[in-house]
Backbone as CSV, one residue per row, in Angstrom:
resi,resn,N_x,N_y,N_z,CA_x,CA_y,CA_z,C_x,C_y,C_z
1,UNK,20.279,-62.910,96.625,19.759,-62.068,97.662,18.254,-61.869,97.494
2,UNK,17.642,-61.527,96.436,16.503,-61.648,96.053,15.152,-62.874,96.349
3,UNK,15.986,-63.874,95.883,15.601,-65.114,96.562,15.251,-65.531,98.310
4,UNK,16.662,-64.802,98.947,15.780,-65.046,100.258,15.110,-64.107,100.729
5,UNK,14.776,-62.655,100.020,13.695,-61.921,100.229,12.269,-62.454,100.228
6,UNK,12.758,-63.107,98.911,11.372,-63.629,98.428,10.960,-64.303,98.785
7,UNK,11.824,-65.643,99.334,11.109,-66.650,100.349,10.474,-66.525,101.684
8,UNK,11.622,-65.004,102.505,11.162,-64.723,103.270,9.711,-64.396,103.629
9,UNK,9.073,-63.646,102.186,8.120,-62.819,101.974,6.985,-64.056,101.594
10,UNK,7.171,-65.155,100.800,6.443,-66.286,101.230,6.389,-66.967,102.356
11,UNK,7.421,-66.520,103.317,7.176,-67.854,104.582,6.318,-66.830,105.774
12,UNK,6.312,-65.576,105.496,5.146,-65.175,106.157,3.992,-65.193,105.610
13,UNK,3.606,-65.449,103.757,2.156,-65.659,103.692,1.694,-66.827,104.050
14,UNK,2.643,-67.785,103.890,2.376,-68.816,104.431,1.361,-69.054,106.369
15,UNK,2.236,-67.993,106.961,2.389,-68.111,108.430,0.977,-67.509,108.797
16,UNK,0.888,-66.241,107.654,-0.436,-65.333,107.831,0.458,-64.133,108.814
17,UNK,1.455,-64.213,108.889,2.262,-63.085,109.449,2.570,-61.805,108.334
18,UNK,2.186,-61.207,107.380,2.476,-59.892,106.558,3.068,-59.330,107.602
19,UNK,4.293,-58.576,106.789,4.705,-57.412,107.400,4.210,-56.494,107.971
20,UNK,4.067,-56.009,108.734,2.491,-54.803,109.049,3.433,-53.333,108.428
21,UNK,4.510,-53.408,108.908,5.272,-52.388,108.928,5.059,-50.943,107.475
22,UNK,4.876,-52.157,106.223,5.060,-51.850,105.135,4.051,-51.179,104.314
23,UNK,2.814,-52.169,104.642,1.156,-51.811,103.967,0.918,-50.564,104.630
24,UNK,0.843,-50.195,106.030,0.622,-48.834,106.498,1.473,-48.029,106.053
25,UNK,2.163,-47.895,106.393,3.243,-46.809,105.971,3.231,-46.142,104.225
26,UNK,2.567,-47.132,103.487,2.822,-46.814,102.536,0.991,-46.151,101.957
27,UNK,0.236,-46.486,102.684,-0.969,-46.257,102.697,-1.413,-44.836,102.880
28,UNK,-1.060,-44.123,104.125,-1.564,-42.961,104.833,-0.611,-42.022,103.486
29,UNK,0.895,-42.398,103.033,1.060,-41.391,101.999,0.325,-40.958,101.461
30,UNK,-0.205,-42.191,100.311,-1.023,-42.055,99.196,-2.644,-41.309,99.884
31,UNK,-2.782,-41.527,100.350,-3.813,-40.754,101.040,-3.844,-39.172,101.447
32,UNK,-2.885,-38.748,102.374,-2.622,-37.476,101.972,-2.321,-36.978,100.506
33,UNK,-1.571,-37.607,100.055,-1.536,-37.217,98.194,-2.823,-36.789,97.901
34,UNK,-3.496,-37.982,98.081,-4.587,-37.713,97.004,-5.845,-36.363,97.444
35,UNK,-5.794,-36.222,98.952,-6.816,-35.009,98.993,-6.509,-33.936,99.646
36,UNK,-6.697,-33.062,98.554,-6.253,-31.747,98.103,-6.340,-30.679,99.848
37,UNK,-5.467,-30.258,100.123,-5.601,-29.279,101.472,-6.580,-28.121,101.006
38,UNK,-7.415,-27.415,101.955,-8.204,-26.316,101.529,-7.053,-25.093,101.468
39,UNK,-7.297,-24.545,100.690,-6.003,-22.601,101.179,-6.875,-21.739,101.758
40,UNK,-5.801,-21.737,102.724,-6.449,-20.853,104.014,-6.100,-19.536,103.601
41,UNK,-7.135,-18.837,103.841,-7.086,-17.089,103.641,-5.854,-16.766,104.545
42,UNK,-5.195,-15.520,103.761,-4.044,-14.331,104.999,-4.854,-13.824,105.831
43,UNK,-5.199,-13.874,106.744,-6.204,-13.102,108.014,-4.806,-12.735,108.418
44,UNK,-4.620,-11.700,109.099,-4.056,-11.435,110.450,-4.485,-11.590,111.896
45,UNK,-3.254,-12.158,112.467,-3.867,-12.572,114.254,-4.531,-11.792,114.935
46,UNK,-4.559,-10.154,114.401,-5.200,-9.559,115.317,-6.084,-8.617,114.672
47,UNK,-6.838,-7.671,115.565,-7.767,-7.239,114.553,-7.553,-5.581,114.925
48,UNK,-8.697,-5.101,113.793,-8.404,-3.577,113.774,-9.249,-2.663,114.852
49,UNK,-8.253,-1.793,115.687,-9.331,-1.332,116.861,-8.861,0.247,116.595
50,UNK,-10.079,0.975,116.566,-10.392,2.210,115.967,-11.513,3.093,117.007
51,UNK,-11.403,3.879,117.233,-12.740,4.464,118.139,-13.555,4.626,117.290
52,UNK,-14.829,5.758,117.701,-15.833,6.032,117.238,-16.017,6.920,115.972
53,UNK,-14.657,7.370,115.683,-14.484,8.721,114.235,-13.483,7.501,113.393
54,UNK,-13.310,6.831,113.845,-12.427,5.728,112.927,-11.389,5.916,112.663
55,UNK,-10.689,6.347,114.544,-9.619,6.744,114.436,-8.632,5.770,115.048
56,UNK,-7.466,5.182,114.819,-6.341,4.300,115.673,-5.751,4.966,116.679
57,UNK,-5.498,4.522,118.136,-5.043,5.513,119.454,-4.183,4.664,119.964
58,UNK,-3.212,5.487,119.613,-2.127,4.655,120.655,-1.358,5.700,121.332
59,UNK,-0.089,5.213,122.800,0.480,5.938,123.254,1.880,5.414,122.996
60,UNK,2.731,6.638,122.548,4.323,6.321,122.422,4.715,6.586,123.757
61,UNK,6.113,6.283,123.852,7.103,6.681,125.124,8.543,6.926,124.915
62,UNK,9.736,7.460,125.365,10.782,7.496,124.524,11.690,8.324,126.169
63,UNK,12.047,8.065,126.730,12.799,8.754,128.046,11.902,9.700,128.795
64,UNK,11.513,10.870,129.293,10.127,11.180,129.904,9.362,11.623,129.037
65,UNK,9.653,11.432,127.813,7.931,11.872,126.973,7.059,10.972,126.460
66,UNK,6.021,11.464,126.894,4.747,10.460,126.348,3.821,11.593,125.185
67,UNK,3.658,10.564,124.084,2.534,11.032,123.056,1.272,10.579,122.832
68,UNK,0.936,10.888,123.013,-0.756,10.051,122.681,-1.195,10.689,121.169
69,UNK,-1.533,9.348,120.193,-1.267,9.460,118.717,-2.476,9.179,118.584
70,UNK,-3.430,9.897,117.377,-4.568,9.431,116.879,-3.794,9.604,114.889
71,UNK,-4.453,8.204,114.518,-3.897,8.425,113.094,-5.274,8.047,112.175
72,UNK,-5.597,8.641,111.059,-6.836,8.212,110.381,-6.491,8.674,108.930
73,UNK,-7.120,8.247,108.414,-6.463,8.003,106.472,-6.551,9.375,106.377
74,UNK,-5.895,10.061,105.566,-6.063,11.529,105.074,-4.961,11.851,104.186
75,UNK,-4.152,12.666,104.047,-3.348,13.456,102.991,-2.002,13.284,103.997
76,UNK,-1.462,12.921,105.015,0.075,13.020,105.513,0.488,14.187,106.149
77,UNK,-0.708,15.029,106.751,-0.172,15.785,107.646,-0.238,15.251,109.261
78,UNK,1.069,16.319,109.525,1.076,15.745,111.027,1.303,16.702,112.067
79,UNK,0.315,16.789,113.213,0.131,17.306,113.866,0.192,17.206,115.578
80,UNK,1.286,18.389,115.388,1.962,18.081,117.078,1.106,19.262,118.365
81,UNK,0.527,18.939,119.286,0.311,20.052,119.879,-0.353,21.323,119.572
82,UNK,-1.228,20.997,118.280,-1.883,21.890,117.609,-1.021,22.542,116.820
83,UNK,0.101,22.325,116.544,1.101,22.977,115.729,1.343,22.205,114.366
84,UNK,1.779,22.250,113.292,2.512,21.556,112.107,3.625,20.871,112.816
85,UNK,4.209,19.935,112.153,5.324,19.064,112.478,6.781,20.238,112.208
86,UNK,6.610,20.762,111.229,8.005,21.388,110.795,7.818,22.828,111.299
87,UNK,7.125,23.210,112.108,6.993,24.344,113.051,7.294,23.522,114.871
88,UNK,6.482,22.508,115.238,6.887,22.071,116.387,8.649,21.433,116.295
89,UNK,8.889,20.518,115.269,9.845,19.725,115.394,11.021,20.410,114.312
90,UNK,11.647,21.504,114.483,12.442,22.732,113.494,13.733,22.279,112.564
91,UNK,13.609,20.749,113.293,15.199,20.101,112.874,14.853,19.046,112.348
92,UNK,15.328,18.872,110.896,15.087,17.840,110.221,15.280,16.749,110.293
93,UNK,16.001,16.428,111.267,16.362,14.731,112.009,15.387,14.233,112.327
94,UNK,14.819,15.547,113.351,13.294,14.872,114.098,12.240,14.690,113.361
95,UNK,11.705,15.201,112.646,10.664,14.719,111.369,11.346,13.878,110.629
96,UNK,12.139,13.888,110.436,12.845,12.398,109.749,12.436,10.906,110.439
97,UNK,12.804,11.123,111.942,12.220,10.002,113.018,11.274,9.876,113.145
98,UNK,10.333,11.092,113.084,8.870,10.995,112.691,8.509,9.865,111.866
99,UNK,8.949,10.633,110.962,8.316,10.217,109.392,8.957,8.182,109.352
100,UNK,9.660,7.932,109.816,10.272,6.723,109.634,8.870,5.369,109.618
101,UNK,7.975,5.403,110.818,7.430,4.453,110.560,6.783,4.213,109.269
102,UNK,6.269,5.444,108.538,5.623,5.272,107.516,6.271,4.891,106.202
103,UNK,7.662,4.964,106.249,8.457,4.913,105.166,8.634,3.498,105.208
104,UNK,8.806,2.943,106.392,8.899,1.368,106.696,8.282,0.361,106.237
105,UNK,6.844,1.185,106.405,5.246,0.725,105.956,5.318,1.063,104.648
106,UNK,5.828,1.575,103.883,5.708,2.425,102.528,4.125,3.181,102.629
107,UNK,3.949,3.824,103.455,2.546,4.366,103.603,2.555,5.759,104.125
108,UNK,3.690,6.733,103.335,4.114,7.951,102.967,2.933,8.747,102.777
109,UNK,2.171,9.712,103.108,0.899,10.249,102.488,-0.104,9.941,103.150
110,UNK,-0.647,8.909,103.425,-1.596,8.393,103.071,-1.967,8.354,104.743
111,UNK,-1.893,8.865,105.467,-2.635,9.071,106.950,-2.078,10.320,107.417
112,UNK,-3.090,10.849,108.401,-3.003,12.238,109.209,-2.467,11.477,110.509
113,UNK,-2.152,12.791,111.584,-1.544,11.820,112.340,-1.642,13.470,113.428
114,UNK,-2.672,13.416,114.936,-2.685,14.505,115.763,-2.254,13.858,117.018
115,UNK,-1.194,14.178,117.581,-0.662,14.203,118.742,-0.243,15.473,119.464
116,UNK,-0.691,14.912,121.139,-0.171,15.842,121.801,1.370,14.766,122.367
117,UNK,2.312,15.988,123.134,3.241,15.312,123.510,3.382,15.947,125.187
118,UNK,3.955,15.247,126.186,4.277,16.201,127.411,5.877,15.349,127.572
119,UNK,6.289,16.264,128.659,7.787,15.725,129.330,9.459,16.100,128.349
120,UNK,10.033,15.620,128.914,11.166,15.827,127.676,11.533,16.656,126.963
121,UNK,12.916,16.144,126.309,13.019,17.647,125.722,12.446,17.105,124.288
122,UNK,13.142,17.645,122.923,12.381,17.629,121.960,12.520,16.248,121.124
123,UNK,14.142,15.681,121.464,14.578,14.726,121.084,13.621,13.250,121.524
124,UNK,13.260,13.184,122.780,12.709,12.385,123.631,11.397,12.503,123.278
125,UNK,10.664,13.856,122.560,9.359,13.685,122.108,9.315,13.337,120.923
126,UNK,10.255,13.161,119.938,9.936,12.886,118.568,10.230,11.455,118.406
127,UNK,10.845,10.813,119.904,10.966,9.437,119.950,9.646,8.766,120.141
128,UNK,8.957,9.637,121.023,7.894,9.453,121.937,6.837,9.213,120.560
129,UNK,6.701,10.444,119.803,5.644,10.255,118.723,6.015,8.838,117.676
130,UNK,7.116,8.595,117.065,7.696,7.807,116.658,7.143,6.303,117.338
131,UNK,7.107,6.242,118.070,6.743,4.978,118.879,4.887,5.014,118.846
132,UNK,4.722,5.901,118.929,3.043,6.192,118.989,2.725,5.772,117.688
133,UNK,3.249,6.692,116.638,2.716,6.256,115.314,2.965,4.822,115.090
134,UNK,4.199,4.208,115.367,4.037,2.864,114.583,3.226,2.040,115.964
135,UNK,2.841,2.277,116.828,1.747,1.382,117.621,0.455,1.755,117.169
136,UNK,0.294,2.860,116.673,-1.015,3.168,115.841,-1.080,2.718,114.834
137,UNK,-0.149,2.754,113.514,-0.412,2.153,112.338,-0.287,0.553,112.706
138,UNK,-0.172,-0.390,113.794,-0.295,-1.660,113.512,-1.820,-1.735,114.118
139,UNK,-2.326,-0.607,115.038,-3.987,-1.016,115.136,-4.440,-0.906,114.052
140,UNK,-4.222,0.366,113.473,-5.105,0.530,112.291,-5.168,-0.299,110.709
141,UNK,-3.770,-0.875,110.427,-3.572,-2.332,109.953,-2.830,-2.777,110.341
142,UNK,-3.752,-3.988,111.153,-2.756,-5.068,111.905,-1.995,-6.242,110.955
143,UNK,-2.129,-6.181,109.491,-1.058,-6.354,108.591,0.439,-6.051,108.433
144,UNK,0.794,-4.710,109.142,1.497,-4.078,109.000,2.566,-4.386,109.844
145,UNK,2.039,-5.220,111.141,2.851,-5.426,112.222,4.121,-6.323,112.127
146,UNK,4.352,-7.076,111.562,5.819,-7.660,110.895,6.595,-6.663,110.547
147,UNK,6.057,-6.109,109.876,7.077,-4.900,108.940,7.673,-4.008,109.999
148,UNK,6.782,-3.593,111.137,7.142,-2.195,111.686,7.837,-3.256,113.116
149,UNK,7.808,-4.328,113.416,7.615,-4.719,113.955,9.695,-5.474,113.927
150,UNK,10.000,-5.731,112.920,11.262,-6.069,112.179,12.040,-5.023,112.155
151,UNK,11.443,-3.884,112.216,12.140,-2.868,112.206,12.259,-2.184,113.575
152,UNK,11.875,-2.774,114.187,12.375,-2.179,116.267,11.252,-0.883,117.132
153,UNK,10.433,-0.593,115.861,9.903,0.712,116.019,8.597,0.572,117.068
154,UNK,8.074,-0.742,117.422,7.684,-1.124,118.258,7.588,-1.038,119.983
155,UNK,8.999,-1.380,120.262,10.063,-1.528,121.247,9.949,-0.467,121.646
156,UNK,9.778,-0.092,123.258,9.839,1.042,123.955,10.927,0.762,124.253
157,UNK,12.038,2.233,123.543,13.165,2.071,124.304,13.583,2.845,125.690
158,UNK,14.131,1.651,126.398,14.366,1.695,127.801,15.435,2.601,128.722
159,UNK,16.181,3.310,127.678,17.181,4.052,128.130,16.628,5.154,128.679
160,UNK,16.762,5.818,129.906,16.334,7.262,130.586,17.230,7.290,131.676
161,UNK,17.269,8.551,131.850,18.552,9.177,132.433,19.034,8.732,133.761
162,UNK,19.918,8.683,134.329,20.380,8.104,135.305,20.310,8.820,136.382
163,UNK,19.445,8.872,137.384,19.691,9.457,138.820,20.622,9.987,139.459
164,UNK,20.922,11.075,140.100,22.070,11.548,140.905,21.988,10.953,142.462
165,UNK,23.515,10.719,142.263,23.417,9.709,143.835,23.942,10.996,145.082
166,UNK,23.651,10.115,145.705,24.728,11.532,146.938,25.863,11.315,147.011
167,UNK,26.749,11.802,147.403,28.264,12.502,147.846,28.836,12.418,146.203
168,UNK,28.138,12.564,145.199,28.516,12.776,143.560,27.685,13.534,143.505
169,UNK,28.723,14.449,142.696,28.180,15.875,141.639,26.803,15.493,140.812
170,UNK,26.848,14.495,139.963,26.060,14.174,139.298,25.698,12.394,139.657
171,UNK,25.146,11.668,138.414,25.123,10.197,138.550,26.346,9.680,138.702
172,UNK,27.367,9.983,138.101,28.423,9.344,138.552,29.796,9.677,138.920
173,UNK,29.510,11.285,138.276,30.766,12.557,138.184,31.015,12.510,140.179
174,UNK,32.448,12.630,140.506,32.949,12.889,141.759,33.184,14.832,141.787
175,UNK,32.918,15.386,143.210,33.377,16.289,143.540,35.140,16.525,143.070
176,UNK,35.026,18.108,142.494,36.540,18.179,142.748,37.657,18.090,143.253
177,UNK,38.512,16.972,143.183,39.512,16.713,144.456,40.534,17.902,144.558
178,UNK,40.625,18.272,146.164,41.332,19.198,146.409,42.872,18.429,147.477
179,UNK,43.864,18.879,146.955,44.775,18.779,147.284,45.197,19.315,148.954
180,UNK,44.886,20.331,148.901,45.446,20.963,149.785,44.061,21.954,150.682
């Protein structure tokens, strides 16, 4: 078997026909081998946008409440409406939802955070801030945005209440049927 390789492989030097197939193919390898790729820096795709006090602004949303969030490095207080968080928000669930983007981020402490909130009741505003903060902490590091980003906290969620139709009590509840 070897033999009629080999002849083969003489009856094209003969011809001046080489394989072409073989010399390239095996060429461009060794070539990439040999020179070294540069390493590209981690940049992130996007960049950091901050106003004029070097603060990150974003707006949450969460069923009718909207927050408008300013967050800037400081000690981890958070501020609703000119109030403390655990004076505006009295139930520990809701500062819990608060507090979530940062726990996500592992960046517990380490930013202030003043929002006002309107609409809704209280549940719908601590969604509202919740959504604000983690659209603020990915301006303020746009590193961060995978993380918070994997975790849904991003996502304006779309659920809000359902309209009342006519000849129904409510959205979908019927009048009491009367018999008689």
């Amino acid at each position: 078997m070897s033999d009629t390789r080999q002849s083969l492989s003489d009856l094209g030097a003969l011809t001046g026909n080489q394989a072409p197939a073989q010399a390239p193919a095996e060429a461009p390898a060794e070539a990439e081998a040999a020179t070294p790729q540069p390493a590209q820096p981690e940049t992130p795709l996007r960049e950091q946008q901050l106003d004029a006090q070097g603060r990150a602004y974003a707006t949450g949303r969460r069923k009718d409440a909207v927050a408008r969030v300013w967050l800037k490095p400081g000690t981890g207080q958070i501020t609703v409406n000119g109030r403390d968080q655990t004076v505006y928000f009295a139930r520990p669930t809701l500062r819990l939802v608060i507090n979530q983007p940062f726990a996500i981020a592992d960046r517990q402490g380490q930013y202030d955070v003043v929002c006002t909130v309107t609409g809704g009741g209280l549940s719908g505003q601590a969604g509202a801030v919740k959504h604000g903060i983690s659209q603020a902490l990915t301006r303020y590091e746009p590193a961060l945005r995978t993380t918070v980003k994997q975790a849904g906290f991003l996502t304006r969620d779309p659920r809000v209440v359902e309209r009342k139709k006519y000849g129904r009590a409510k959205a979908r509840r019927s009048f009491q049927f009367s018999k008689r």
